[in-house]
ROVEXPA-804877 format. One line per 3 residues: their letters; for each residue x, y, z of C-alpha. Coordinates in Angstrom, 1 decimal. Example, Ala and Ser with C-alpha at 12.3 -4.5 7.8 and 13.67 -1.06 7.14 Angstrom:
BEGIN
as = 12.3 -4.5 7.8 ~ 13.7 -1.1 7.1
end
This chain:
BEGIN
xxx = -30.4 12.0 12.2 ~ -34.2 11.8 12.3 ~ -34.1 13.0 8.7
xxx = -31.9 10.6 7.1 ~ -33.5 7.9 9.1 ~ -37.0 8.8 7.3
xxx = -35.4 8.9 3.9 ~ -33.8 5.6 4.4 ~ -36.9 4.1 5.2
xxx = -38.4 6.2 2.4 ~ -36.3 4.9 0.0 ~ -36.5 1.6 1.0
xxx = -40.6 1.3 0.7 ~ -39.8 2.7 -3.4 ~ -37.5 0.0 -3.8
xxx = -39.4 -2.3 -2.5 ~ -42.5 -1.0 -4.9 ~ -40.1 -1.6 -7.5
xxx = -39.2 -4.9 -7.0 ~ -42.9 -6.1 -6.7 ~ -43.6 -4.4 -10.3
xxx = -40.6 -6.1 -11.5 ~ -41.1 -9.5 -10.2 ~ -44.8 -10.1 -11.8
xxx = -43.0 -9.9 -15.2 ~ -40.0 -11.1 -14.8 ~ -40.3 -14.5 -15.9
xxx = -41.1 -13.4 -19.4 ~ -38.2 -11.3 -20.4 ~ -35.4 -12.7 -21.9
xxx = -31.2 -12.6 -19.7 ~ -29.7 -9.8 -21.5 ~ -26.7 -9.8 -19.0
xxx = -24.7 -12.9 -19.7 ~ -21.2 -13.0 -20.1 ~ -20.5 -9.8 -18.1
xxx = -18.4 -8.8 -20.9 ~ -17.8 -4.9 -22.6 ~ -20.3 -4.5 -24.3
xxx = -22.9 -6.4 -21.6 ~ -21.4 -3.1 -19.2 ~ -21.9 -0.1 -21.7
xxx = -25.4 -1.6 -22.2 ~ -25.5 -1.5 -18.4 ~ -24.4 2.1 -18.0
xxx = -26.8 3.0 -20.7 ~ -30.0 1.7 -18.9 ~ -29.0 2.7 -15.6
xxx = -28.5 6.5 -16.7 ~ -31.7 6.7 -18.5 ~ -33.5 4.9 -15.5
xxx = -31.7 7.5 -12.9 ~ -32.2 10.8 -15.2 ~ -36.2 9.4 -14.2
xxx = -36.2 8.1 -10.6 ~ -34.2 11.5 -9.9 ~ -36.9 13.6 -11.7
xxx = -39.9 11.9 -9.8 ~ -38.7 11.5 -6.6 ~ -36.6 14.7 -6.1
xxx = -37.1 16.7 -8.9 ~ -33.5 16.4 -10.0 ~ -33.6 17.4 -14.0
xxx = -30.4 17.5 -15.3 ~ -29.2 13.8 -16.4 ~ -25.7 15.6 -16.7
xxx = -25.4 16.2 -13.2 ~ -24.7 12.4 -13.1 ~ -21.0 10.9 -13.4
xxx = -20.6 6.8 -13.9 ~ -17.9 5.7 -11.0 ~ -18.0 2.5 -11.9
xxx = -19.9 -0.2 -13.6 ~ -19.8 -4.4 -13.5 ~ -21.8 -7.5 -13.8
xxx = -21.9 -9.8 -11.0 ~ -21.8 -13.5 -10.6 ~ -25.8 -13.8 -10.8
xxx = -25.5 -11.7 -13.9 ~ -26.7 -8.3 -12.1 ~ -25.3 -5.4 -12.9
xxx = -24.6 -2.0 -10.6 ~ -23.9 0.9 -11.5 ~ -22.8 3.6 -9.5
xxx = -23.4 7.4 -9.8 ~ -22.0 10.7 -8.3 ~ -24.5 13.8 -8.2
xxx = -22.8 16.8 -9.7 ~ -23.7 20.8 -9.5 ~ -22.6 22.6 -12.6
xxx = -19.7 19.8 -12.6 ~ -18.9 19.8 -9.2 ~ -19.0 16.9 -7.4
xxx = -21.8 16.6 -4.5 ~ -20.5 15.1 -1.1 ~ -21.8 12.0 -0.7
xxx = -24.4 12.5 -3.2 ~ -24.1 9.2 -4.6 ~ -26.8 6.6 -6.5
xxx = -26.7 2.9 -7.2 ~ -28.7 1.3 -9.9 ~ -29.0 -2.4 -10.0
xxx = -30.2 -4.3 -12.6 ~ -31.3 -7.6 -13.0 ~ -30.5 -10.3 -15.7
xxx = -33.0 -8.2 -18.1 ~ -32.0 -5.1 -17.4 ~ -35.6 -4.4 -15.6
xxx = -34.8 -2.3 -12.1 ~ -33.9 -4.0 -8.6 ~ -33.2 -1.5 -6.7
xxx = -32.0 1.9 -6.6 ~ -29.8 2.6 -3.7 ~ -30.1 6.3 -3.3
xxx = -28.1 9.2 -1.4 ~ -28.6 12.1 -3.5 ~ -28.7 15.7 -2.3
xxx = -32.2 17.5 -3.6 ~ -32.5 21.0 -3.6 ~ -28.3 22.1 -3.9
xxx = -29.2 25.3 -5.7 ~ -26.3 27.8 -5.2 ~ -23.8 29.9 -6.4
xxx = -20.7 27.7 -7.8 ~ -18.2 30.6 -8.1 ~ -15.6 30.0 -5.4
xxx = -14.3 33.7 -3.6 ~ -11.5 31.7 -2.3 ~ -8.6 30.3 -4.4
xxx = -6.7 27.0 -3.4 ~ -4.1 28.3 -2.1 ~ -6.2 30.8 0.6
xxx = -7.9 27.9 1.5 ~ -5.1 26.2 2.4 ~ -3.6 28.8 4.4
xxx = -7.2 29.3 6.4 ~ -6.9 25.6 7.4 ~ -3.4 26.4 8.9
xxx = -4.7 29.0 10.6 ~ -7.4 26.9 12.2 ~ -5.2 23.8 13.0
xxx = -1.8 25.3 13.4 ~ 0.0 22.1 13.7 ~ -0.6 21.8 10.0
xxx = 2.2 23.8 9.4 ~ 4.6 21.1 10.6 ~ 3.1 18.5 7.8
xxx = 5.8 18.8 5.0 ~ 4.1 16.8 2.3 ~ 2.1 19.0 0.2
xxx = -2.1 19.0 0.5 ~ -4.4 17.5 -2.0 ~ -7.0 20.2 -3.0
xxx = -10.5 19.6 -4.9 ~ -13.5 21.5 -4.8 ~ -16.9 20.1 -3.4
xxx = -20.3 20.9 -2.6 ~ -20.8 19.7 0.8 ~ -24.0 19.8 2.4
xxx = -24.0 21.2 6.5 ~ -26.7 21.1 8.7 ~ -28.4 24.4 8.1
xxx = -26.9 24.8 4.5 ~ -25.3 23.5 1.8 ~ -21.3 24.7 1.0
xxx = -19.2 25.5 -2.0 ~ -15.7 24.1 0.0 ~ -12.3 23.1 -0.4
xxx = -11.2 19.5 0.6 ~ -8.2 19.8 1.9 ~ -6.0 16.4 2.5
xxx = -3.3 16.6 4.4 ~ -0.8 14.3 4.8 ~ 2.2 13.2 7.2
xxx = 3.8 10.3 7.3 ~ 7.2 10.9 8.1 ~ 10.6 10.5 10.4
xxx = 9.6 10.7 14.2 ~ 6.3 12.1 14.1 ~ 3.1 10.2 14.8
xxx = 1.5 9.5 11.1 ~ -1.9 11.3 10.1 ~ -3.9 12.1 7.4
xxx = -6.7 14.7 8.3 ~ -9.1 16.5 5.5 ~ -10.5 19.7 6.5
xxx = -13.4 21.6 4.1 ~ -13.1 25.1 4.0 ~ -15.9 27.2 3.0
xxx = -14.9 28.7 -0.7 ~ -16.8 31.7 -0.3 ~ -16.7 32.7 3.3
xxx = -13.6 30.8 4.7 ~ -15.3 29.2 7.6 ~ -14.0 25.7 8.3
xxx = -17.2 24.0 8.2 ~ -16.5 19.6 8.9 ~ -12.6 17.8 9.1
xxx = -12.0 14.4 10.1 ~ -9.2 11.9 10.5 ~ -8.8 9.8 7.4
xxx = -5.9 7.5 8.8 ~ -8.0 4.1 9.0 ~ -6.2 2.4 11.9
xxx = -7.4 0.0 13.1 ~ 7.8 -21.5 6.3 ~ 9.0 -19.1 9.0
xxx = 8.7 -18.3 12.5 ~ 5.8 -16.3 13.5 ~ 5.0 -14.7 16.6
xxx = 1.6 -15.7 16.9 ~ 0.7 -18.1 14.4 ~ 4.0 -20.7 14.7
xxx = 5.4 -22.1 12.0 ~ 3.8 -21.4 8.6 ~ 4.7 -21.9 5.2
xxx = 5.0 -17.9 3.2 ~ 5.6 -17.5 -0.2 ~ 9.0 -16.0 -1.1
xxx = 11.0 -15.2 -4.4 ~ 14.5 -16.1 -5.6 ~ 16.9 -13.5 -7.0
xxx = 20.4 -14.7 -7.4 ~ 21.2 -16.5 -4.4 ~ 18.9 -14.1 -2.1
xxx = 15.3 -14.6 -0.8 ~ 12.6 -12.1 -0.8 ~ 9.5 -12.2 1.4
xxx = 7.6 -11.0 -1.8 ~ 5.1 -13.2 -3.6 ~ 5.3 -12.6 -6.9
xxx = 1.7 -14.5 -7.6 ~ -0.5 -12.4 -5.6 ~ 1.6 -9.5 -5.7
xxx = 2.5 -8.8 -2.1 ~ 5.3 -7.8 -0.8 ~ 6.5 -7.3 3.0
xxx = 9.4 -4.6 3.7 ~ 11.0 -3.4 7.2 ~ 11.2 0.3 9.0
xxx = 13.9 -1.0 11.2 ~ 12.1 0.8 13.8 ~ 12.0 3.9 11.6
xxx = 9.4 5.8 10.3 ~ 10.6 7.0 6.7 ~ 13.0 4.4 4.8
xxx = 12.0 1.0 4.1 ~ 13.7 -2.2 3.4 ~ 13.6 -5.2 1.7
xxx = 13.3 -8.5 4.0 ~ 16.1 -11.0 2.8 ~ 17.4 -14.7 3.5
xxx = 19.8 -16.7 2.5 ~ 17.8 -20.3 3.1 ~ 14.1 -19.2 3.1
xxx = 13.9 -20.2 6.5 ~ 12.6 -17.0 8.3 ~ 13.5 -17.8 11.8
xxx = 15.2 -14.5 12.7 ~ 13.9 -12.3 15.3 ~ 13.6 -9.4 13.6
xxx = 12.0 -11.4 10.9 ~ 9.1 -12.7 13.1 ~ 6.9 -9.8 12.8
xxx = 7.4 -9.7 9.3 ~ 6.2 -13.5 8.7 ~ 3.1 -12.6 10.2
xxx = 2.4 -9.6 8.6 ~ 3.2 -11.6 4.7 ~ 1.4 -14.8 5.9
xxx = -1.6 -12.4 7.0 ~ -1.5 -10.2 3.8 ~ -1.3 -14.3 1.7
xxx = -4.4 -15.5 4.0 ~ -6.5 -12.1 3.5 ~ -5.8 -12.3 -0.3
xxx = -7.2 -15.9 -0.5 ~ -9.8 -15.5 1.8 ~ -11.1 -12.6 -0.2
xxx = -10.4 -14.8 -3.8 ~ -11.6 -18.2 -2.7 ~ -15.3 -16.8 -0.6
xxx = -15.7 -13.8 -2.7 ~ -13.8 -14.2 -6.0 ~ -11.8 -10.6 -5.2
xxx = -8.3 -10.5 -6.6 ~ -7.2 -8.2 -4.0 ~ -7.6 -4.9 -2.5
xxx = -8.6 -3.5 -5.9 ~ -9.9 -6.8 -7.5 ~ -6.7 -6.4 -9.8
xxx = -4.1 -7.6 -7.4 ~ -3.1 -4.1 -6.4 ~ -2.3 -1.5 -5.8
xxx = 1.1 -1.9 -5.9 ~ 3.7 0.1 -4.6 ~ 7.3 -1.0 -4.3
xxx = 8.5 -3.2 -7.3 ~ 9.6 -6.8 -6.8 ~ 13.4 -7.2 -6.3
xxx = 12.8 -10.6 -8.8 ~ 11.0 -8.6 -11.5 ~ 10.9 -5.1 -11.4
xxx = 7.9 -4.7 -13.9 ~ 5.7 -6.2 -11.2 ~ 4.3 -3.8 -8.2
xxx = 3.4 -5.0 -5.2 ~ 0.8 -4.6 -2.5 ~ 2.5 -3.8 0.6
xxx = 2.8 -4.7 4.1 ~ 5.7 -2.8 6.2 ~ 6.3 -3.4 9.7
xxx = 8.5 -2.2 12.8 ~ 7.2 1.0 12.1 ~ 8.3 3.5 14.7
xxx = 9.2 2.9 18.4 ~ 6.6 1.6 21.0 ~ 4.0 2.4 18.2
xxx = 0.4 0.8 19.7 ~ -0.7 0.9 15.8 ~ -1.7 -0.1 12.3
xxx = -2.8 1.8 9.6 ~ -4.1 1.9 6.0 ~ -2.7 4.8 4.2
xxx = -4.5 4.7 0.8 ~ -1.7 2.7 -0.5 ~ 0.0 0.9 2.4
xxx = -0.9 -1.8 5.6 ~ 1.8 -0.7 8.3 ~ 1.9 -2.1 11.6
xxx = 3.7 -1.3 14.8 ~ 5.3 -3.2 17.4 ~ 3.3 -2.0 20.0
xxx = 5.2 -0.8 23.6 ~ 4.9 -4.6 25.1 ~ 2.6 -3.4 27.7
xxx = -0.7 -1.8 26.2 ~ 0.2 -4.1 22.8 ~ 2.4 -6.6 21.3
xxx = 3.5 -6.0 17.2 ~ 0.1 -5.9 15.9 ~ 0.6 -8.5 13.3
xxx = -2.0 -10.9 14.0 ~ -4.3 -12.3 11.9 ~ -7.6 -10.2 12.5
xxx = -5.5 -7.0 12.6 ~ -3.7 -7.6 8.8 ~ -7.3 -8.3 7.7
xxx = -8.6 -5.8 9.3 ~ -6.4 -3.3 7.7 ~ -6.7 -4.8 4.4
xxx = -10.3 -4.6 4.8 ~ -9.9 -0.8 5.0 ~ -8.6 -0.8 1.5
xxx = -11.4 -3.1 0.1 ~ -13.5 -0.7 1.3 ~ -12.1 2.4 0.0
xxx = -12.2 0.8 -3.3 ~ -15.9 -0.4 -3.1 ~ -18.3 1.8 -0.9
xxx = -15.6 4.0 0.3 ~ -17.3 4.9 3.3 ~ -16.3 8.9 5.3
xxx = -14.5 7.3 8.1 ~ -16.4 9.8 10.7 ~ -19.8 9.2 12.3
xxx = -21.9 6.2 11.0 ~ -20.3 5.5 7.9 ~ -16.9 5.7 9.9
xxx = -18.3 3.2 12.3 ~ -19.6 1.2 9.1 ~ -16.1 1.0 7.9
xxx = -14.8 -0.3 11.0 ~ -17.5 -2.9 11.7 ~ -16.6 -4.0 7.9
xxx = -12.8 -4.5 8.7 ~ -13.6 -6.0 12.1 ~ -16.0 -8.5 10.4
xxx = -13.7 -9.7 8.0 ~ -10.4 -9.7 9.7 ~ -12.3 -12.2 12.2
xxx = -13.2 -13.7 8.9 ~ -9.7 -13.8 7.9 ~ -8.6 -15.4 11.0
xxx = -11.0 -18.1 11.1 ~ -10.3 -19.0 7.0 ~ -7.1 -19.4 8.0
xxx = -7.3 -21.2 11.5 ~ -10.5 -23.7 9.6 ~ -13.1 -25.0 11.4
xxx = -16.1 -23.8 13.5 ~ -15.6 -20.3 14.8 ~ -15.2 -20.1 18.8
xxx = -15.0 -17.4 21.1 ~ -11.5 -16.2 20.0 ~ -13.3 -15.7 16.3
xxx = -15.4 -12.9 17.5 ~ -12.2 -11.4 19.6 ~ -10.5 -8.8 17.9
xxx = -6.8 -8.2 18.2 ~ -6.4 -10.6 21.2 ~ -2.7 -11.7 20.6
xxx = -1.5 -8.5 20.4 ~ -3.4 -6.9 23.2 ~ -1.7 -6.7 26.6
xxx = 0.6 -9.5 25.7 ~ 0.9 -9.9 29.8 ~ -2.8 -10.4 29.8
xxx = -4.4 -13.7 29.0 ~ -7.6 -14.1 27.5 ~ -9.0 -10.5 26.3
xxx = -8.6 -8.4 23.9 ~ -9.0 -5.0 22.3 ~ -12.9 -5.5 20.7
xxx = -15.4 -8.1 21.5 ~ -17.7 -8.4 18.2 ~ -20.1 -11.3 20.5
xxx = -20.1 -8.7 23.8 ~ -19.1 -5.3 22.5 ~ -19.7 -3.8 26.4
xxx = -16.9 -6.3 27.6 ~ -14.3 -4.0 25.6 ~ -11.9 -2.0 27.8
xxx = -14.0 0.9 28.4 ~ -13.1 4.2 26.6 ~ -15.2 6.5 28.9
xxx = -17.1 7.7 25.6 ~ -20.7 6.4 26.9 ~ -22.3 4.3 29.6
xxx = -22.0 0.7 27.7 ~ -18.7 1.2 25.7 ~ -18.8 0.0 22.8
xxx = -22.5 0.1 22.6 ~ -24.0 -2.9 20.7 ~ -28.2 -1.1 19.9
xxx = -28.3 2.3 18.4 ~ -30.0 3.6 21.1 ~ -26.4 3.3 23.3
xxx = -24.3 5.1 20.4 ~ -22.1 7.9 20.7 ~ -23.0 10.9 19.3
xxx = -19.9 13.5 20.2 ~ -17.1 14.6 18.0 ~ -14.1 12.4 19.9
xxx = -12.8 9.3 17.7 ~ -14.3 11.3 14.6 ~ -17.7 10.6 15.9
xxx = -17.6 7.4 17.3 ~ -15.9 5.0 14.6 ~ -14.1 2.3 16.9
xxx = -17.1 3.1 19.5 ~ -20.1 2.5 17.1 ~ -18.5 -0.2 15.6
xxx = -20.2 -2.3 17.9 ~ -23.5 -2.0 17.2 ~ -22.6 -3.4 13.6
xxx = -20.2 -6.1 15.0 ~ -22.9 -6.9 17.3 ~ -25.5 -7.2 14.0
xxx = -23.4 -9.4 11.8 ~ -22.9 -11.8 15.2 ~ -26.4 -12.3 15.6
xxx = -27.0 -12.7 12.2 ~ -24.3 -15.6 11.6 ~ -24.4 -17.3 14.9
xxx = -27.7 -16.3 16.8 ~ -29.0 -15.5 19.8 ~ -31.2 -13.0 22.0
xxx = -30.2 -9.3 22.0 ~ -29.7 -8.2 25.6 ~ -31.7 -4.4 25.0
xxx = -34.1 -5.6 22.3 ~ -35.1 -8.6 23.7 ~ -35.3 -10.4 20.3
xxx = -34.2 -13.3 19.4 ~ -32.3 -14.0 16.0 ~ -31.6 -17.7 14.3
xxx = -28.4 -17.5 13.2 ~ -27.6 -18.8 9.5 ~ -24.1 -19.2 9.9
xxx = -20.4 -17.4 9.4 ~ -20.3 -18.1 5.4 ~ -23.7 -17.0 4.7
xxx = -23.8 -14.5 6.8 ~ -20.2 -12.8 5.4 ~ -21.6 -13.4 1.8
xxx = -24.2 -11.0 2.3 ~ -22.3 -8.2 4.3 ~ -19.3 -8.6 1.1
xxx = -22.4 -7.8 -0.9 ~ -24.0 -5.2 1.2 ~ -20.6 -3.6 0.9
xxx = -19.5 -3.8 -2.2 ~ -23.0 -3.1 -4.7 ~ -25.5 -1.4 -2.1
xxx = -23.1 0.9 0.4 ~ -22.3 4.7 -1.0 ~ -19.8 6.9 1.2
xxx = -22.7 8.0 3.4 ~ -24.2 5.4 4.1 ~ -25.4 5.6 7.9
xxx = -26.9 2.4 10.0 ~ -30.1 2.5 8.8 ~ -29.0 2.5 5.2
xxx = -26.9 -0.5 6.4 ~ -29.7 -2.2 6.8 ~ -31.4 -1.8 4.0
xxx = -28.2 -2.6 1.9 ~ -27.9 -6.0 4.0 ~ -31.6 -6.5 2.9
xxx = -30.6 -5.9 -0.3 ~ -28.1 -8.7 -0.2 ~ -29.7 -11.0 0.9
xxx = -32.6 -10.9 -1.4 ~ -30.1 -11.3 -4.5 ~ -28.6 -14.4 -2.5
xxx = -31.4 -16.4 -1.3 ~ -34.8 -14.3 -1.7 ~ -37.2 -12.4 0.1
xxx = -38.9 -14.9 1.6 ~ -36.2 -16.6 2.4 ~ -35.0 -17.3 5.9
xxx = -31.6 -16.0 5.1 ~ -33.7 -12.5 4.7 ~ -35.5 -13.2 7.8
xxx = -32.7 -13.6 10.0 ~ -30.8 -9.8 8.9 ~ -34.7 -8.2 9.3
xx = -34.6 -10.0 12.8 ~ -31.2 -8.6 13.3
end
């Protein structure tokens, strides 16, 4: 930990050398990023390579420009571009060895946000096929065996704490009749068959609505029958009937959704419409993917249109909700520890998760686990409150308090403005800790991600509201809820890799704030208070 901390830092003193050699000539160099077009993004990819192939070189000794894939590549709405770069071995992908260049209008450099591996030197012939892999990971987690879908396999470098690996990911999958849903990767060792790291990649987290009364949804019309599928932001909301396998369609013959099973599904469709326009309106993001998607299940109205899906009554008495990869699904909780966990924070919460995947895609285990869930918390209480309008109050920084102990008025599951009142999980002495210096650092919760959350939550509060933190002692001018989310969307989605750990959080926030309001601004002050 003390060794990615000093890199951080490290890396953030170079960028900031950069930018001061940048700024002195900026003025005289001509936009050459302006309509954000084709062209405007190969140019982009061009620079950034060349401009990587020598940061790499002089700061890690990295050599080989060709150890560098593009994973994406766009323009932003101040006419920066970012580029983003996965660090190869003889065309093996590096575990979160990842780089971000960011350019400015001239295509001068920003920034470089860097997570690059140096020194992977090692043998890349695997002793193990696939399929041995596999079977190893059976053999250390024999309730594997019960998982029917078949395992995703890929071969990675991953680097341990004494050495680096040639390993198998393994991603397993089941999601299916009666069994508890779950998604855990495991990396074998390819040469020696040690498992060597696994986690759980499950990211939990007008009708009649249960907890948001009477609200106006947007349906389509096939025949004489009524869909709860929105056919212009491509969402679509489907029933388990209290299974766990088959799906079905929600229907109506009057588009009035008043029926009791119905309820949970108007919440989960008016959460999945608010989360979408949040997300368009404050952010300009067409959905989970920025291109309404991805769909799943095709509309019943028009079957060449896929929709993004929400399905509820999953299970029986399941205190859930999960994002899958592909789906949001919610349970209906047992009606003691949780109500159906429908509520507005949770459905942007979970779509949150997929935002994520498709933009920093953050390991959900350790820090960067606890990253992704501080992301999802922030913006479901985002969510809520674009949806709700006005100020934000004490519910806004509750998370999941509808659904929580439905017999309990008045708390909830997370507290983004306290994290220590939340109920306490036994994991540390100030569950959830809100400083780093209360974090959890065992291997329950795959290190810690709905623990550590807090310290993030805790962050972003103090940044957008203010106030005096209880362990630091310092106090923090808050710049306000729209301000402050702008910067954390941007954090997120141009300066974040997969590994990114608190520290590198930070910086990235830093980052983000610089491109929206300056260095010296106070919007800047207030996150380097924070």
């Amino acid at each position: 930990m003390r060794k990615k901390i000093l890199v951080a830092t490290a890396i953030a003193v170079v960028a900031l050398l950069l930018l001061g050699e940048i700024s002195s000539n900026v003025g005289a160099k001509r936009s050459i990023f302006v309509k954000g077009d084709k062209d405007e993004i190969e140019l982009a990819k061009q620079i950034s390579k060349e401009k990587l192939r020598e940061y790499a070189l002089r700061v890690h000794g990295l050599a080989n420009a060709e150890d560098f894939s593009i994973q994406k590549a766009e323009i932003d709405e101040l006419k920066m571009a970012h580029v983003k770069f996965r660090q190869n071995v003889n065309g093996i992908p590096v575990w979160e060895g990842e780089a971000i260049v960011h350019l400015r209008s001239d295509g001068e450099v920003s920034v470089i946000t860097d997570d690059l591996k140096a020194g992977v030197y090692m043998d890349t012939t695997a002793n193990l096929s696939a399929e041995d892999a596999v079977e190893l990971a059976r053999r250390y987690d024999r309730r594997l065996r019960r998982f029917s879908d078949e395992p995703k396999v890929d071969l990675w470098i991953y680097r341990g704490e004494d050495r680096d690996h040639l390993a198998y990911r393994i991603q397993f999958r089941r999601i299916e009749e009666g069994k508890y849903p779950s998604m855990p990767v495991i990396f074998i060792d390819a040469q020696t068959g040690e498992k060597i790291f696994s986690y759980e990649n499950l990211q939990t987290g007008t009708g009649s609505s249960l907890y948001s009364g009477n609200v106006t949804i947007s349906t389509s019309l096939s025949g004489s029958t009524y869909y709860m599928e929105d056919l212009n932001r491509r969402l679509g909301t489907f029933d388990f009937r209290n299974g766990t396998s088959s799906v079905y369609r929600f229907t109506d013959s009057d588009d009035i959704w008043d029926g009791t099973s119905q309820r949970a599904g108007v919440d989960a469709h008016y959460g999945a419409m608010k989360t979408y326009d949040y997300y368009y309106n404050v952010h300009g993001r067409r959905g989970i993917d920025n291109n309404q998607g991805p769909g799943s299940y095709t509309a019943a109205a028009n079957s060449s249109i896929k929709l993004l899906s929400s399905r509820v009554h999953y299970g029986r008495n399941y205190n859930n909700a999960f994002w899958d990869g592909t789906y949001m699904t919610y349970g209906d909780g047992d009606g003691s520890t949780f109500g159906p966990l429908v509520t507005l924070d949770i459905c942007g919460h979970e779509m949150t998760h997929g935002v994520t995947e498709r933009t920093a895609n953050l390991t959900y285990s350790g820090e960067s686990g606890a990253l992704n869930e501080s992301m999802s918390d922030v913006f479901g209480a985002m969510v809520e409150l674009y949806a709700r309008g006005g100020s934000a109050t004490a519910d806004t920084w509750k998370i999941g308090e509808q659904a929580y102990t439905p017999g309990t008025a008045g708390d909830a599951l997370r507290y983004m403005d306290d994290p220590h009142k939340a109920p306490n999980s036994g994991f540390t002495a100030d569950d959830d800790p809100d400083h780093y210096a209360e974090r959890y650092t065992g291997t329950a919760d795959n290190g810690g991600v709905h623990v550590n959350s807090g310290i993030a939550n805790k962050a972003f509060y103090l940044v957008a509201i203010g106030g005096t933190h209880h362990r630091s002692g310092v106090t923090v001018s808050g710049i306000g809820t729209s301000k402050a989310a702008k910067i954390w969307y941007r954090a997120l989605t141009y300066y974040m890799t997969s590994g990114t750990n608190f520290s590198g959080a930070r910086t990235a926030t830093l980052n983000a704030a610089a491109d929206l309001y300056g260095s010296s601004s106070a919007e800047y002050n207030t996150v380097a208070t924070a």
